[in-house]
N, C-alpha and C positions, 0 to 999 in steps of 0.2 A: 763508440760513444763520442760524440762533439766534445770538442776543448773549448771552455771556455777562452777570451781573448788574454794572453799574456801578461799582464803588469807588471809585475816585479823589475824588470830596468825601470819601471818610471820612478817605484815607489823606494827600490835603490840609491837611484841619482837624487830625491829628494831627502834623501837621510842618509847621508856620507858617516854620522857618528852610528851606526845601527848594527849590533853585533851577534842576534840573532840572525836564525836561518829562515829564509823565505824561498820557498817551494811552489813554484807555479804548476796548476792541476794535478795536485797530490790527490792520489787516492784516498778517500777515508775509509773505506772498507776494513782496511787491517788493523782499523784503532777504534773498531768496536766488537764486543763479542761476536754479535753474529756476521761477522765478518761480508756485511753488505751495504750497499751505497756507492755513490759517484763519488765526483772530484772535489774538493775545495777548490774554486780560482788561487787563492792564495791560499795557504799553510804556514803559520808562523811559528817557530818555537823561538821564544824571548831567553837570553843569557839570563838575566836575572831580573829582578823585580826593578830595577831602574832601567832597564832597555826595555823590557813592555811599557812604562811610561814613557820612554821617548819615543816608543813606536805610536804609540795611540796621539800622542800629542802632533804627531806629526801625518797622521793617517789624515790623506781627505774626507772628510765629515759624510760624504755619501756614499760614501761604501758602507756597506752593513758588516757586521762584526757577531762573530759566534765562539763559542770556548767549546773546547770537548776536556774531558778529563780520562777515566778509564774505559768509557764506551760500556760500559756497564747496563745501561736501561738505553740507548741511545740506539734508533735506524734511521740512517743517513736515506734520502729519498735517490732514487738511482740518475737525477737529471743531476745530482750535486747542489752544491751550493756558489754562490754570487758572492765575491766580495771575501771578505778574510777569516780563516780560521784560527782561532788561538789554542796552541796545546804547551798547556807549560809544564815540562818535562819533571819528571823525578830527578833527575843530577842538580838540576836549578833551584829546584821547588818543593822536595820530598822530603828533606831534613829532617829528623822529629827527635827531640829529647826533654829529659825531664828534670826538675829542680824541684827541690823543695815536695811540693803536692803540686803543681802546674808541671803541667806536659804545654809545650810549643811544636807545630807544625806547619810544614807549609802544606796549601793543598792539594800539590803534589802527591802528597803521601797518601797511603791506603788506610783505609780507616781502621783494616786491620791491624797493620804495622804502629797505628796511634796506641790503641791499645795495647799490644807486647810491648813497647815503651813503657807504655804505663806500669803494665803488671810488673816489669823486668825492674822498678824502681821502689816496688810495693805501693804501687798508689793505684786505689780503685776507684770505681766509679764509671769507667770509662769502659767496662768489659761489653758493652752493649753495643758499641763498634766491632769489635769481632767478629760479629757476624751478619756486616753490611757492605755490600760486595761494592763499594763505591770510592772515590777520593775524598779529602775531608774539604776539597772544593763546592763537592754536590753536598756534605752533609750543613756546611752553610745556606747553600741557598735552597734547601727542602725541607730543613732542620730533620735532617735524616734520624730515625729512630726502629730501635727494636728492644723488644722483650720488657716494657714499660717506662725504658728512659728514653729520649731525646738529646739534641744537641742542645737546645736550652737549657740543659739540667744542668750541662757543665761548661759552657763557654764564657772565657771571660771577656776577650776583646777578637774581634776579628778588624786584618787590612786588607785592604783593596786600593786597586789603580781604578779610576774613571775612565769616560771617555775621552778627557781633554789634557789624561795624562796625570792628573793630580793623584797624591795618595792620599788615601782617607782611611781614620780608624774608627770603627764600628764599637760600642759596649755590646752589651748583652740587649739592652731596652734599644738600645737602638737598630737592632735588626727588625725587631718588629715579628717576633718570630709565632705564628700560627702553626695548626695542623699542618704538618708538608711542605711551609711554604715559610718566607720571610719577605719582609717587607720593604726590605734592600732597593735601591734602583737597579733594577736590570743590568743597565748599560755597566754596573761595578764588575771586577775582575778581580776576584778576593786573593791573595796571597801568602795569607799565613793566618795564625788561629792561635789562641794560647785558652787551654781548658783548666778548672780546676778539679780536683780529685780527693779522695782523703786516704791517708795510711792507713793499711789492712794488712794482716797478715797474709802471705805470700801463698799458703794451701788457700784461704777464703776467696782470692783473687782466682786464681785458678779452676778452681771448682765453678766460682762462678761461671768463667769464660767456659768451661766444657758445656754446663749446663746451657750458655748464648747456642754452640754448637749446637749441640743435639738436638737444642730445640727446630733450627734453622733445617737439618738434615731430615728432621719427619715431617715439618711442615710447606718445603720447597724442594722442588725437583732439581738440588745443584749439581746435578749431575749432567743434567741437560743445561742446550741456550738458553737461556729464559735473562729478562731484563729484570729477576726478583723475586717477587711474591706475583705468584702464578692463579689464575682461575678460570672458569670459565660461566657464562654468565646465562643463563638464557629467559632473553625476549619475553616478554608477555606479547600474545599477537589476537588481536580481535577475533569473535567467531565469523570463521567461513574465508578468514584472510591467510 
């Protein structure tokens, strides 16, 4: 498979403070489930949420920009990708703990992992992450949901990096959060999340979460690849076609 052209010395030498790692035609394969796709030209994993700002701010404007998180619903096309990838790691970005009724994450973290937070503090609310095989990156920008709640149900503020590097904090009404989707600018690169929840007793929380389970285990095949909730669809096709 062709290599894309090298950058990284250029995009190095123009950012002497830059303390992430940049990986020229890293595979993406291995950082999705189904473990297929090309290369990234670049690869970035950012130190922490101020070196992705000063990478973006310092990125040339014409390169395009993509995040991946757990590779969960995600196929990489086999030519790869142009231009830079962002993965911002769990040691950086996965943190999660809980005070009060608020759970804090970054999105990093697995949305499972959000959850046993939660439960592990007796605050519920949140068991419906459980069983959504995703980061709480994607549950931002899809407002990922199962078993009748959502991410709108419990989000209090989400932050993000721009493209020009700035950090922005997001409320609730200000994602704009629809079916699946939020009404975020694209170009944001969310970084952390803080949900609220309510104290439960500790069996109520639990039961609930087995009950997110079960349901997940008879109605998706996680046993196999799959990018989720799996189906198949078929065509209506005119007579004689």
């Amino acid at each position: 498979m062709a290599a894309f052209p090298d950058i990284t010395p250029d995009l190095k030498a123009a950012m002497h403070g830059l303390r992430g790692r940049l990986l020229a035609n890293q595979s993406l394969a291995e950082l999705t489930w189904f473990r297929v796709g090309g290369p990234a030209q670049v690869l970035f994993t950012p130190s922490d949420e101020d070196d992705l700002g000063y990478f973006l701010k310092n990125l040339p404007r014409e390169l395009p920009v993509y995040v991946v998180g757990v590779g969960s619903n995600l196929i990489v096309r086999d030519g790869g990708l142009p231009g830079v990838v962002i993965r911002l790691s769990p040691r950086a970005f996965g943190e999660t703990r809980a005070e009060g009724e608020i759970v804090s994450a970054g999105t990093a973290a697995l949305d499972k992992r959000v959850a046993e937070t939660a439960a592990a503090a007796n605050i519920g609310g949140l068991e419906f992450l459980f069983g959504i095989p995703g980061t709480i990156g994607g549950a931002l920008r899809m407002n990922a949901g199962a078993n009748g709640s959502e991410t709108k149900d419990v989000l209090i503020e989400a932050t993000g990096i721009g493209r020009d590097g700035t950090k922005h904090a997001f409320t609730n009404a200000d994602m704009k959060f629809v079916y699946r989707n939020s009404g975020v600018d694209p170009a944001i690169i969310f970084t952390a999340a803080r949900f609220r929840g309510t104290m439960a007793a500790p069996e109520a929380i639990r039961a609930r979460m087995d009950e997110v389970q079960s349901h997940r285990e008879t109605a998706q095949p996680i046993r196999e690849k799959t990018g989720g909730s799996t189906s198949r669809i078929r065509l209506a096709t005119a007579p004689g076609s």
